[in-house]
ZAMARGU-4260 file (C-alpha; in steps of 0.2 Angstrom, whole numbers, plus 5000, padded with zeros to 4 digits):
<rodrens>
0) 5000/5000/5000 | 5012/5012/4994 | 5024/5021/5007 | 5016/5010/5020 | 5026/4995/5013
5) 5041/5002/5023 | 5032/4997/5040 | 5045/4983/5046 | 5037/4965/5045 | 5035/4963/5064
10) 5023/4980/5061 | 5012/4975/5045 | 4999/4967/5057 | 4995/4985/5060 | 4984/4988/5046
15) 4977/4970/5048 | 4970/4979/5064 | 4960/4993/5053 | 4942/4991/5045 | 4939/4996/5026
20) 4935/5014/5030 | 4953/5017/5039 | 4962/5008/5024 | 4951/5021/5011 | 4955/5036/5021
25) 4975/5029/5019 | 4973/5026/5002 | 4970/5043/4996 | 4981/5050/5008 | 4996/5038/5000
30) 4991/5045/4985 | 4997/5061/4989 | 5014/5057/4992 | 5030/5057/4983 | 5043/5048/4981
35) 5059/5057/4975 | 5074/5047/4976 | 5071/5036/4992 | 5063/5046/5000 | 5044/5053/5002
40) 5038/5070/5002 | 5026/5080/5010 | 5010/5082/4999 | 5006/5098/4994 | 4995/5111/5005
45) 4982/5114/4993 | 4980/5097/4987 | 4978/5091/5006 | 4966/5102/5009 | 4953/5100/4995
50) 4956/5081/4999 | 4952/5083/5017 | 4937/5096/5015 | 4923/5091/5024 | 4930/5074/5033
55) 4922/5070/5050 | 4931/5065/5067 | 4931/5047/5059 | 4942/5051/5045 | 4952/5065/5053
60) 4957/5050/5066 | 4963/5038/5051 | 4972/5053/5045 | 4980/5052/5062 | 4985/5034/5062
65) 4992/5036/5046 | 5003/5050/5049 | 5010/5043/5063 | 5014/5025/5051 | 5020/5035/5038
70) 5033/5043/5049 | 5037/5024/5054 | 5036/5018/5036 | 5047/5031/5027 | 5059/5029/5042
75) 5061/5047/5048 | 5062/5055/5030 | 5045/5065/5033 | 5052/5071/5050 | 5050/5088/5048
80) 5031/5087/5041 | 5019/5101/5047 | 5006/5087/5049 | 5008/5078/5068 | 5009/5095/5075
85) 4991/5100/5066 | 4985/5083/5070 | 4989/5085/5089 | 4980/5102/5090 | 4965/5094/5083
90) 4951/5086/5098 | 4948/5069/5092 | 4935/5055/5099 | 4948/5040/5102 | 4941/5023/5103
95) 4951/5013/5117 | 4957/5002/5102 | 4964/5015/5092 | 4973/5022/5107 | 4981/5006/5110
100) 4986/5007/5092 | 4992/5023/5093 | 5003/5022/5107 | 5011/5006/5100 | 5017/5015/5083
105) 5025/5027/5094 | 5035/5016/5105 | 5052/5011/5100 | 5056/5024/5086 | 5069/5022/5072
110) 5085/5030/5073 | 5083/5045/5064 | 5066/5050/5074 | 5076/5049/5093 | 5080/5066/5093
115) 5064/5072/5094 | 5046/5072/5099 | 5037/5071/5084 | 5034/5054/5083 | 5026/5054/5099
120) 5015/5075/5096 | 4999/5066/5091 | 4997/5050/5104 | 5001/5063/5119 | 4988/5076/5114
125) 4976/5058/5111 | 4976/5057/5128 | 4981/5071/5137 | 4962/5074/5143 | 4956/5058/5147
130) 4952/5056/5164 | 4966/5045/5173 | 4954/5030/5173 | 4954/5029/5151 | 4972/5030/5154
135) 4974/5016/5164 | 4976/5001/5151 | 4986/5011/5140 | 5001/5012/5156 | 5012/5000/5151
140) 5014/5009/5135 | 5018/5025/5143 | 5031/5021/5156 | 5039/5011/5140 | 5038/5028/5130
145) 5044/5036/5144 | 5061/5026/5147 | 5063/5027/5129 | 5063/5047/5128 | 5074/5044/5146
150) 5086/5037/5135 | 5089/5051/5124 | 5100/5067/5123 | 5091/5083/5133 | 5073/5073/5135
155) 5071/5086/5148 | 5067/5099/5133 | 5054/5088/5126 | 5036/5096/5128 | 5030/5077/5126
160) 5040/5072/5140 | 5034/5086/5152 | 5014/5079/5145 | 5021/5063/5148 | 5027/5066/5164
165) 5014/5074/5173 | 5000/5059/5166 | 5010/5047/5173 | 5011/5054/5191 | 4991/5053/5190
170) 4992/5037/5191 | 5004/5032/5210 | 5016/5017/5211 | 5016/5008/5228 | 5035/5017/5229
175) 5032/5039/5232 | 5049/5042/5225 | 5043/5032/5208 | 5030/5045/5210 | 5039/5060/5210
180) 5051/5052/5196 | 5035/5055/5184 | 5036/5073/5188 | 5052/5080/5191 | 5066/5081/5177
185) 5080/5073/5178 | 5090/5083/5165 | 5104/5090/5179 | 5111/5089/5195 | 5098/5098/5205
190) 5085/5090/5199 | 5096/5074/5203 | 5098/5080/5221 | 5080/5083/5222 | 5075/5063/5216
195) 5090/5056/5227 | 5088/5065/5243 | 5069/5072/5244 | 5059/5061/5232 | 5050/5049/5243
200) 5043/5067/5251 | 5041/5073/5234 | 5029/5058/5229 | 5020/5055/5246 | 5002/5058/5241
205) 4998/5070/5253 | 5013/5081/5242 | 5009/5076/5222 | 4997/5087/5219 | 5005/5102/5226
210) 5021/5094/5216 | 5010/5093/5199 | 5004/5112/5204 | 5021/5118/5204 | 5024/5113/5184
215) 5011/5122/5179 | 5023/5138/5184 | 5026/5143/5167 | 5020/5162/5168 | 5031/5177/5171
220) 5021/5179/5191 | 5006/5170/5199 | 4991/5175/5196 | 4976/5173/5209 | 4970/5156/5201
225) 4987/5148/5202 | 4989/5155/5222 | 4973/5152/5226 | 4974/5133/5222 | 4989/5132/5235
230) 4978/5136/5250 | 4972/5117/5253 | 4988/5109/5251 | 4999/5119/5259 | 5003/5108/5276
235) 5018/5110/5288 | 5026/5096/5281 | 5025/5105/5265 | 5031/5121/5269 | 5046/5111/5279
240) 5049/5102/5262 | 5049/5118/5253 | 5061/5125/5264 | 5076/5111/5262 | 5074/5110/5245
245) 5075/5128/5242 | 5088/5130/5255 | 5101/5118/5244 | 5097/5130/5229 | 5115/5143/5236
250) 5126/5131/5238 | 5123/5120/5222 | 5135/5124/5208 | 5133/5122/5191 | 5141/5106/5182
255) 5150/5099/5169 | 5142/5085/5158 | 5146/5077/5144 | 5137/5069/5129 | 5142/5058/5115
260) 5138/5058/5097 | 5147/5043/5089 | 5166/5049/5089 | 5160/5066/5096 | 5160/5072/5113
265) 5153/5088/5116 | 5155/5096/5137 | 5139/5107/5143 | 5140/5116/5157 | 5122/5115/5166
270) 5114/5124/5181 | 5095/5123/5181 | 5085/5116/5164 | 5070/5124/5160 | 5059/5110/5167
275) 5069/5111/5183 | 5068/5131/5184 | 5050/5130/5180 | 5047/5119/5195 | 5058/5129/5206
280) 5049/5145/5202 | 5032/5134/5208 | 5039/5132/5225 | 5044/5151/5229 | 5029/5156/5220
285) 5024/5144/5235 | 5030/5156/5248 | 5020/5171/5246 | 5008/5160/5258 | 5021/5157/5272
290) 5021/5172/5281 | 5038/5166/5291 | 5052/5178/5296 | 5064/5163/5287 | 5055/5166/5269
295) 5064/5184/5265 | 5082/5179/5269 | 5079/5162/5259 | 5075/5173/5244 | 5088/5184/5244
300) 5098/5168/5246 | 5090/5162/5228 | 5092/5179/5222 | 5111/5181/5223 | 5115/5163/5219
305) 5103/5162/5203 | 5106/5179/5199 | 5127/5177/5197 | 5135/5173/5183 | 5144/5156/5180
310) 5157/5153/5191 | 5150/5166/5204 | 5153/5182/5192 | 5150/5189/5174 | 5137/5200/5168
315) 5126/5184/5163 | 5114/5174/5178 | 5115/5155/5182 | 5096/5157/5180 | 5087/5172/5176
320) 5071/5164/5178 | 5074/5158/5195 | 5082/5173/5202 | 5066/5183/5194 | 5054/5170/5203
325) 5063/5176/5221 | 5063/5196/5217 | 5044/5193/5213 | 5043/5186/5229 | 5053/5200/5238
330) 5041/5213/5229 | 5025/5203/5234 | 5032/5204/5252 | 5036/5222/5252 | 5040/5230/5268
335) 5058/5237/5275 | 5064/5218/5276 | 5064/5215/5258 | 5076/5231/5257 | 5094/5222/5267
340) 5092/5206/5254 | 5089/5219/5236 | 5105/5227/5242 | 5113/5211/5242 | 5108/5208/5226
345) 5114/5225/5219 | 5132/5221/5227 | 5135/5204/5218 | 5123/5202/5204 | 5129/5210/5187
350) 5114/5206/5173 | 5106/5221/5169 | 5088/5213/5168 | 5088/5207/5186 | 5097/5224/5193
355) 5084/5236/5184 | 5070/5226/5194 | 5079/5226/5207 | 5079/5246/5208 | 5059/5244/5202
360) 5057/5236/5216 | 5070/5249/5228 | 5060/5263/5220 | 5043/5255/5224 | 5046/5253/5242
365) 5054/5269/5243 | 5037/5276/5236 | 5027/5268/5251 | 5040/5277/5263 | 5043/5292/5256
370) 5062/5289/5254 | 5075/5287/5240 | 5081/5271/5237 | 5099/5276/5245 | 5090/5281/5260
375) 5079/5266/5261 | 5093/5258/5260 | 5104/5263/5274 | 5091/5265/5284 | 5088/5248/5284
380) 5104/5242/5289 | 5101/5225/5300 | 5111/5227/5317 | 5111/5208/5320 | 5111/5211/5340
385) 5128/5219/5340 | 5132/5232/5351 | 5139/5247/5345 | 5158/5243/5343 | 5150/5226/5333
390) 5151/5212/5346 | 5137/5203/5354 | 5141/5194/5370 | 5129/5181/5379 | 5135/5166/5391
395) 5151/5166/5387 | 5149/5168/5367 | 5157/5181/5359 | 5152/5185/5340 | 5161/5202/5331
400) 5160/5209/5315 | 5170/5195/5305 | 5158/5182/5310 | 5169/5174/5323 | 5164/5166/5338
405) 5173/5163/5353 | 5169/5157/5371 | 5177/5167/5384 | 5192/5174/5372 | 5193/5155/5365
410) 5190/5149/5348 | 5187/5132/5355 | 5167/5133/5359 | 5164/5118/5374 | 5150/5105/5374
415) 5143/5114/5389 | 5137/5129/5379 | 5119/5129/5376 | 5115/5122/5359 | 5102/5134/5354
420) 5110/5149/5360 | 5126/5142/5348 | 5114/5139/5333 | 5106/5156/5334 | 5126/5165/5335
425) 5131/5154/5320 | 5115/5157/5312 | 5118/5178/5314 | 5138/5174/5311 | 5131/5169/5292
430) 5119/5182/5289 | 5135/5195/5296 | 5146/5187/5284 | 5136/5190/5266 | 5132/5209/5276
435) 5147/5214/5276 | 5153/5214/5258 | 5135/5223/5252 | 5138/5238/5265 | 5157/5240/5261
440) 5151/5240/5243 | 5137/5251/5244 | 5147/5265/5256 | 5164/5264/5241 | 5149/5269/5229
445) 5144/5282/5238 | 5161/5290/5237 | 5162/5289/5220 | 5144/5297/5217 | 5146/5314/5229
450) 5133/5306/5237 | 5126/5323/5252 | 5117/5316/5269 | 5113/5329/5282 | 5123/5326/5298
455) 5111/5320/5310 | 5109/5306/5294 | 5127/5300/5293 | 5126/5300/5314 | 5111/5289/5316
460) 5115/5278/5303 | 5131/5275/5300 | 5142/5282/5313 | 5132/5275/5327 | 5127/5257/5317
465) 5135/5243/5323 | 5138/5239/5305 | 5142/5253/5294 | 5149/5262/5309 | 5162/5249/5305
470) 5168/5258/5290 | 5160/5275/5293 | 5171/5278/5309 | 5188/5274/5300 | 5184/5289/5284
475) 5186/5305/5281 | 5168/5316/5281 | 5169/5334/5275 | 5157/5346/5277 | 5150/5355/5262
480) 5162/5369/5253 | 5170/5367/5272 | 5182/5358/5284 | 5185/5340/5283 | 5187/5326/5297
485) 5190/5309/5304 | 5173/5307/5318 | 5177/5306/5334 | 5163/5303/5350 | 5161/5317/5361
490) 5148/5318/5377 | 5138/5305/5369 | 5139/5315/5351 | 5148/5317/5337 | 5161/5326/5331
495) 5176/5328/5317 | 5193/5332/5320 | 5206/5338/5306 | 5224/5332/5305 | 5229/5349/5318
500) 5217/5341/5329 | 5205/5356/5327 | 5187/5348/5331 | 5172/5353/5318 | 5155/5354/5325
505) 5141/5352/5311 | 5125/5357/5315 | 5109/5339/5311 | 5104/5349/5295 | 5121/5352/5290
510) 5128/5345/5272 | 5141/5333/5272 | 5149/5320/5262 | 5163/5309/5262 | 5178/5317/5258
515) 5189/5313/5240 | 5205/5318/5235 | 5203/5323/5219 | 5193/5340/5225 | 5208/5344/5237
520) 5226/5351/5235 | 5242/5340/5234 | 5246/5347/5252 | 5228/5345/5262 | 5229/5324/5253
525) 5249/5323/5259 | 5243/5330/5277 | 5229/5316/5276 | 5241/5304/5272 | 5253/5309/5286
530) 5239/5305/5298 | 5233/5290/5295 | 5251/5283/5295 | 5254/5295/5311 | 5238/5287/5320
535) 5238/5269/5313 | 5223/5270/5306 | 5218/5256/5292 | 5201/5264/5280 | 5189/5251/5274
540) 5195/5255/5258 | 5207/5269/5248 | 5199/5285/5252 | 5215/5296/5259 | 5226/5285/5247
545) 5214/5286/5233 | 5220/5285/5215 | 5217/5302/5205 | 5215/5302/5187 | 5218/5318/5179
550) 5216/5324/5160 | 5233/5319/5150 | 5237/5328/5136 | 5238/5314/5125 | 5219/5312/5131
555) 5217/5331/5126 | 5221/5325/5111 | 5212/5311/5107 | 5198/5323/5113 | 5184/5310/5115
560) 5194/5291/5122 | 5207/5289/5132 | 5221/5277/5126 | 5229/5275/5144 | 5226/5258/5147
565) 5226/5251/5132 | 5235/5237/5122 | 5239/5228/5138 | 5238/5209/5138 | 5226/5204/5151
570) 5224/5187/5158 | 5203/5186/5156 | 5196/5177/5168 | 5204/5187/5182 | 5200/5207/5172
575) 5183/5200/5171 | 5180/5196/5189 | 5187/5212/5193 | 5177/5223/5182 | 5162/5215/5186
580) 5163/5217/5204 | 5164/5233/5199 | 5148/5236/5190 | 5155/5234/5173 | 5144/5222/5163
585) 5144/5216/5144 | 5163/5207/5147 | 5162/5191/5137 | 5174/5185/5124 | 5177/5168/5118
590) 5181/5155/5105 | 5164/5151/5100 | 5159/5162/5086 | 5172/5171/5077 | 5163/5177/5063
595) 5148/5183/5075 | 5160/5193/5084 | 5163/5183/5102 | 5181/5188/5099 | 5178/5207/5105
600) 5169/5213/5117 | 5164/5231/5124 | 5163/5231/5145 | 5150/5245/5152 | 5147/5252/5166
605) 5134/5267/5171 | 5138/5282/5178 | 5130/5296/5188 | 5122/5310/5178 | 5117/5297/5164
610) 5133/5293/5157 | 5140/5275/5153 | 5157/5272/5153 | 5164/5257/5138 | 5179/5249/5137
615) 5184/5239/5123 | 5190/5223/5123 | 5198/5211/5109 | 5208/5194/5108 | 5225/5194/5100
620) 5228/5183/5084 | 5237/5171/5093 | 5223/5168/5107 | 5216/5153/5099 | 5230/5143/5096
625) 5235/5149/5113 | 5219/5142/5120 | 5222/5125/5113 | 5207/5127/5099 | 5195/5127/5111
630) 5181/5139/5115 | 5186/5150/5132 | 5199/5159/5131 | 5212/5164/5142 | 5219/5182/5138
635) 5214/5196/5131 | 5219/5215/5125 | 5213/5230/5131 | 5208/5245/5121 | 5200/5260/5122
640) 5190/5268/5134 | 5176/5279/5130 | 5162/5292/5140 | 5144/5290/5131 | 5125/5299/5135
645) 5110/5292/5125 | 5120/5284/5113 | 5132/5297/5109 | 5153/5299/5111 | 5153/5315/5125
650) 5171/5323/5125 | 5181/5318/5139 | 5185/5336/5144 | 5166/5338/5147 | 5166/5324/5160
655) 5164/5329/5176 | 5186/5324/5184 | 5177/5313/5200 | 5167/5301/5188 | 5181/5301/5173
660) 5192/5299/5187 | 5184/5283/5195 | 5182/5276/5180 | 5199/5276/5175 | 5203/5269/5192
665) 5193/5254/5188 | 5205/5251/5170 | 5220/5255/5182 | 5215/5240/5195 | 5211/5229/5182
670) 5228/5232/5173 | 5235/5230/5189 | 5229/5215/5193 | 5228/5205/5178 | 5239/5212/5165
675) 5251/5195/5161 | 5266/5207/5165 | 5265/5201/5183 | 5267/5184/5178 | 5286/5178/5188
680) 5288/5167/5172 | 5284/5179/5160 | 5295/5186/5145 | 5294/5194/5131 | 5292/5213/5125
685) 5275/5218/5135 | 5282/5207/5151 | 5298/5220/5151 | 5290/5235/5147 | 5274/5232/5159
690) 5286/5224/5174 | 5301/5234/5172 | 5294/5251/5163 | 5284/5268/5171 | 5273/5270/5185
695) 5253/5273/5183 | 5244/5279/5194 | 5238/5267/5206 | 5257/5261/5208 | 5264/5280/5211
700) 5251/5281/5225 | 5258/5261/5231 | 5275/5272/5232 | 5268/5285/5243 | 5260/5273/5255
705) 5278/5265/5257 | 5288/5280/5258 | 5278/5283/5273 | 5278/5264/5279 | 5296/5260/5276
710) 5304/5271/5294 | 5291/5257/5304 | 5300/5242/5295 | 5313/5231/5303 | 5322/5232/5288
715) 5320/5252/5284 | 5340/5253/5286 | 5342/5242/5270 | 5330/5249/5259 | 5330/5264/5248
720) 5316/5271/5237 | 5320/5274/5221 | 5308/5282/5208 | 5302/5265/5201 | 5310/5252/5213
725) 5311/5250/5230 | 5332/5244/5233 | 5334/5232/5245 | 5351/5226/5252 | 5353/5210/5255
730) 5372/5201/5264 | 5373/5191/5245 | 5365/5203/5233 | 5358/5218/5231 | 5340/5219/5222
735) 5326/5230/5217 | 5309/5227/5218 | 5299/5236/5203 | 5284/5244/5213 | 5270/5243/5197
740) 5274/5224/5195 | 5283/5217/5211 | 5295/5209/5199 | 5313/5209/5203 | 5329/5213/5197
745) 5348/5208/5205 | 5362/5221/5206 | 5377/5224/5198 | 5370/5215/5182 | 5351/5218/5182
750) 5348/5198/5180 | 5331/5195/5184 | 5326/5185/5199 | 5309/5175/5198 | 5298/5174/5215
755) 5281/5165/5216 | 5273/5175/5231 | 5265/5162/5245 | 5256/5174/5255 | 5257/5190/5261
760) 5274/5187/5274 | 5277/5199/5288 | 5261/5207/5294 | 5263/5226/5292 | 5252/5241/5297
765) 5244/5246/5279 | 5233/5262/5278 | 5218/5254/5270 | 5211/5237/5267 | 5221/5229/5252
770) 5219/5209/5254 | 5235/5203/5250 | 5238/5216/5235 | 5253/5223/5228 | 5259/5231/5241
775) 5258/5220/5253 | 5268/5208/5241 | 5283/5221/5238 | 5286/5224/5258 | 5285/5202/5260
780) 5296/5201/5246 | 5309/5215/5256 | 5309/5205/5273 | 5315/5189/5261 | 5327/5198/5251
785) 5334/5208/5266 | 5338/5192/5276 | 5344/5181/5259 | 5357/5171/5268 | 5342/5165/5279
790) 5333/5158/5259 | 5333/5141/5259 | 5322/5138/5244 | 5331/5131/5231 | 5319/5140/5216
795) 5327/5155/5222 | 5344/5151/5230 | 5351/5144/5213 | 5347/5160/5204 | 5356/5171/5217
800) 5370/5159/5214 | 5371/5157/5199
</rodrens>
């Protein structure tokens, strides 16, 4: 019977099974088809349709059957017909016979029909309505269609399997996790953790409805219908369920998996799939009926560790659609209490679509209250039950800002100590730990934006927080177009005092902001600088050592970019870290798609007063073959840096100095940190100029810092500041430490001497917080070198002997 002769033997019986209308209805339909060089092709649309005009359910369900042996007879070469998918759409009136026959046409499909769902598009929509008991005799069918879909690559993208696997868990095993098999995806390693360690919970009877509930999470937010349809099932156990499951969600990483093509191996790295994420978003959506203290910190957890990139940085989200799902449920919540976990968000996350809704969401709350969203946030600053130097002490325990706990000055905790009391301090020494970061963060930005508070502001809530008081205390605050100070507490107030020690009284209503370099003269930074050294003083961050970047005139020049940082060879993964925990955002290069352009890239960042900064990035023609031909690349070039407003170049003269300033500090720390010119074992033209060559910014200001630290150094008497070195006199050699790079050279001949820094050595006093940077590593690598005869490591002995 035409193209049904392909059937395989074992299948002829099929259309032994059809009665004389069926075979009719297949006879003009095999009359439609062509056969062109082994294979058959799709009849023609018009001819289909006069043929077809006016046929009732009887003959549109033969027209069924025979699509679905067609696509087993011609062997797959039809695959890509339009006609399953208009079959499926179509209501039929199934006999249970004709189901039976159906589904067994579907099961065990021919090689080239495994990679996709047609085969199986009309069977599922047969039977998608029918009430569980219709469905019953056809089960053994559909738990073998559904091992066999199991079986093939990314089944959890298959619509038919999602059908598929929501019938089946209508119909219960005597095992609850077999139950929840028929549900949930198994397409990565969440949803594997879910089967392996909650699925027996997950299919309990009491829990598969609610479990079925949550696939059908598929819109952007729940709508009253969806919610409402929770109230009934929601039980303790539930929400307890709810709460482990989700709770897992910040610690899991994403994972590497591999699948075979014949001789090819292809490595995907996986997070959430869609099915997965769906789910997920069913069980937050879950939460806006649990009214418990536990729910909002549990969502800004999601929030932050769906809405990083992969790896825990980059200006993309392990899953957008999760971390969406658990900002939704913040903006449901509303309230102050959302405010602490949307500033943890802004510090760490760097997609654009999930930190716009996150200032919709800052901006709507800030509407409720009457505040800006920089006030809401401060002002919502959790104390975590510390006092105000930012220690909490109870029995014995003692937490401090870090998130240590200690027992009577111990860091051994005994049995004795109440349990609970020791949960709840481990439970606030968490909460302390992701705080921390988010404030720092959010304080640095109000440096760089100008940002004015009235005095009684800065006082209640940050100089008297247990938190932010932390870093507030340690800066310099300046009173509008007037004196400048480091706060100080006087008869339960506060005040500011000047380097002279002159105190400065401002008024609650008086303007003040926290005090930056670049508005002040080279004398008034140098007398800053003094004292902090003078008084030992370490600030949260640079403020009195701050980097300033002035117009050059070679920027005068090139009027509209700046060309100071460019053409250096960056090692990417670390620039890009950098850059986008600074609010840059759009860094991405790769190997992937030359041609589409993944081998340049421009980085963003936006500004105050509407402007965006963008700097451009490229690989180098030897970066693929560097890269081993594979598709992540390992170093890039920078190039230049441009000031845009609404789309248009601005002139960098008509940049206001703070924001061009802070934005070339950014380049400079990137440089600085990344560039392949710090590299012990480097070589080459951009290694020597880069480790060896003139001083930017950042590293003139790393000079001044140790001009003032080396008189406090044990070994002050054998080091001399040079303009670019720092000379060190050892007993066997004399060296000098390049103070950009850290990189070394040895006296009389300039050979170079190769370190690999292991830590940061001799603890010193620093001015500001630097965590093992550069200058850290420079004053470690002159305690070493003063003392060479004490070097016993033969890596750098043999080069000082040569």
């Amino acid at each position: 019977m035409g193209a049904l002769d392909g059937l395989p033997a074992e299948h002829r019986s099929w259309l032994d099974e059809l009665d004389q209308a069926a075979l009719e209805v297949f006879r003009k339909l095999d009359a439609t088809l062509t056969h062109v060089n082994g294979r058959y092709l799709y009849p023609d649309n018009a001819e289909l349709m006069l043929l077809t005009s006016g046929w009732d359910d009887t003959e549109w369900r033969a027209t069924a059957l025979w699509t679905q042996m067609i696509l087993r007879a011609a062997d797959g070469s039809m695959i890509t017909t339009p006609l399953p998918t208009a079959l499926a759409q179509r209501r039929l009136r199934w006999t249970g016979r004709e189901l039976d026959l159906l589904w067994r046409t579907a099961l065990s499909p021919p090689e080239q029909l495994r990679m996709t769902d047609t085969l199986y598009r009309i069977p599922i929509a047969a039977i998608k309505h029918l009430p569980p008991a219709e469905r019953e005799p056809l089960l053994p069918h559909l738990r073998q269609a559904q091992k066999e879909i199991g079986r093939q690559p990314y089944p959890s993208m298959w619509k038919a399997k999602r059908v598929l696997d929501i019938l089946l868990a209508e119909h219960p095993t005597d095992d609850p996790a077999d139950a929840a098999r028929s549900v949930l995806p198994d397409g990565d390693g969440f949803a594997r953790l879910m089967l392996d360690e909650y699925g027996s919970r997950l299919g309990h009877p009491a829990m598969t409805p609610l479990l079925r509930h949550w696939t059908t999470a598929t819109a952007a937010s729940p709508d009253l219908k969806w919610t409402a349809q929770i109230a009934f099932q929601l039980t303790p156990e539930a929400v307890a369920l709810i709460r482990d499951i989700l709770g897992r969600i910040p610690a899991y990483r994403e994972q590497s998996e591999q699948h075979h093509y014949g001789d090819y191996t292809r490595t995907v790295v996986t997070y959430f799939h869609e099915r997965t994420a769906v789910l997920l978003r069913g069980m937050i959506w879950t939460l806006d009926r649990v009214p418990a203290p536990w729910v909002t910190g549990l969502l800004g957890d999601i929030a932050v560790a769906t809405g990083t990139g992969i790896g825990g940085s980059g200006a993309n989200a392990r899953s957008e659609l999760v971390a969406n799902a658990a900002l939704g449920g913040l903006a449901r919540r509303g309230g102050l209490e959302v405010v602490t976990q949307l500033a943890r968000v802004q510090a760490k996350v760097r997609k654009k679509n999930i930190l716009a809704r996150v200032s919709r969401i800052l901006e709507a709350v800030a509407a409720q209250t009457g505040l800006s969203p920089e006030q809401l946030l401060e002002r919502t600053v959790p104390t975590f039950g510390l006092d105000r130097e930012g220690t909490r002490t109870e029995d014995g325990l003692r937490l401090d800002l870090s998130g240590a706990i200690t027992y009577n000055g111990r860091k051994t905790i005994p049995k004795s100590v109440d349990r609970d009391l020791l949960a709840e301090f481990k439970a606030t020494a968490k909460e302390l730990k992701k705080a921390i970061p988010a404030e720092r963060f959010r304080v640095e930005r109000a440096l760089a934006s100008e940002r004015l508070w009235r005095w009684d502001e800065v006082c209640e809530f940050y100089l008297d927080h247990p938190v932010t008081g932390f870093f507030s205390r340690a800066l310099i605050w300046e009173v509008l177009q007037g004196p400048a100070g480091l706060p100080v507490r006087v008869d339960g107030g506060w005040e500011l005092t000047d380097p002279a020690g002159r105190r400065i009284q401002p008024r609650p209503d008086t303007p003040v902001l926290l005090w930056h370099p670049i508005s002040h003269t080279a004398d008034e930074v140098r007398a800053w600088r003094d004292h902090l050294m003078e008084i030992g003083l370490r600030q949260p961050y640079k403020q009195a050592f701050r980097e300033i970047y002035l117009l050059t005139p070679a920027e005068e020049r090139t009027r509209d970019r700046s060309l100071r940082f460019s053409n250096h060879l960056l090692r990417y993964g670390q620039a890009k870290a950098l850059l986008t925990g600074r609010g840059w955002t759009g860094m991405s290069l790769g190997h992937w798609d030359a041609a589409g352009g993944s081998g340049w890239c421009t980085a963003a960042k936006e500004l105050p007063g509407g402007l965006t900064a963008a700097w451009d990035f490229h690989l180098d023609e030897n970066s693929y073959e560097r890269d081993g031909y594979g598709t992540t690349a390992s170093i890039c070039v920078s190039g230049e840096l441009r000031f845009t407003s609404e789309g248009e170049t601005v002139p960098l003269a008509e940049v206001a100095p703070l924001i061009l300033s802070e934005a070339l500090r950014d380049a400079d720390l990137a440089v600085g940190v990344a560039s392949t010119g710090l590299d012990p074992n480097g070589s080459g033209d951009y290694w020597q100029s880069y480790g060896f060559g003139d001083l930017t910014e950042s590293a003139q200001v790393r000079r001044d810092a140790l001009a003032r630290l080396l008189p406090r150094l044990a070994v002050a008497d054998r080091c001399t500041l040079q303009e670019r070195f720092l000379r060190v006199r050892g007993d066997l050699r004399t060296y000098r430490i390049h103070l950009g790079s850290g990189n070394i050279l040895m006296e009389p001949n300039d050979a170079y001497l190769c370190i690999v820094p292991r830590g940061t050595g001799d603890q010193v006093f620093l001015p500001f917080e630097e965590d093992g940077g550069m200058l850290s590593i420079i004053i470690s690598k002159a305690f070493l070198l003063a003392a060479d005869t004490a070097i016993n490591d033969p890596s750098i002995t043999r080069q000082i002997h040569p």
